[in-house]
N, C-alpha and C positions, 0 to 999 in steps of 0.2 A: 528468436522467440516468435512463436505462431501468433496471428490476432485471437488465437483461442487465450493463448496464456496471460494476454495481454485482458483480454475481457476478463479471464480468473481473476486476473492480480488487482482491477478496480473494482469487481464486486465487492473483493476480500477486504480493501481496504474502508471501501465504503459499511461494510456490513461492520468491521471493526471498532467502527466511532462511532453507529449505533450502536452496540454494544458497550462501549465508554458511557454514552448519554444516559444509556437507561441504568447503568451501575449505581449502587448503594455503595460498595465498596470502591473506596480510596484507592487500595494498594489492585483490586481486579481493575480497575476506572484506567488507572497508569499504563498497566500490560497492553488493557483493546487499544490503548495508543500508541505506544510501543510499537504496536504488532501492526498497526495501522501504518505510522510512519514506515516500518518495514519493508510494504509494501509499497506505498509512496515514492519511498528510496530504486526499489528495484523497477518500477517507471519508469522512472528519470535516468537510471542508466539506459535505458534499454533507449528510451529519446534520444540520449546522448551517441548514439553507436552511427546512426547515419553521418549526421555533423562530425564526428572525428573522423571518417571516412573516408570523406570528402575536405580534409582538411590537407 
C-alpha cells in the first residue's frame, strides 16, 4: 500500500466519526462507525505487514 492510500485511509476514517458526531440518526450514527472502524481495521493490517516480515 502507497503512503497515498495510507493518507486516504486516515482522512476516510477520520472524516467517518465526524460524520457519526454530527448524525441525528441512530442507525446512520452506527454505519460512519462502522465504516470508520473499517478503516481503522485496514491500518492496522497494513502496520501489521512489516512486523510479520520480519518475524
Amino acid at each position: 500500500m502507497s503512503i497515498r492510500d495510507v493518507e486516504y485511509y486516515r482522512r476516510r476514517e477520520r472524516q467517518e466519526r465526524e460524520n457519526a458526531e454530527r448524525s441525528d440518526d441512530s442507525t446512520a450514527r452506527r454505519i460512519h462507525l462502522e465504516m470508520a472502524n473499517r478503516y481503522s481495521a485496514m491500518l492496522r493490517d497494513v502496520s501489521m505487514i512489516p512486523t510479520m516480515a520480519q518475524s
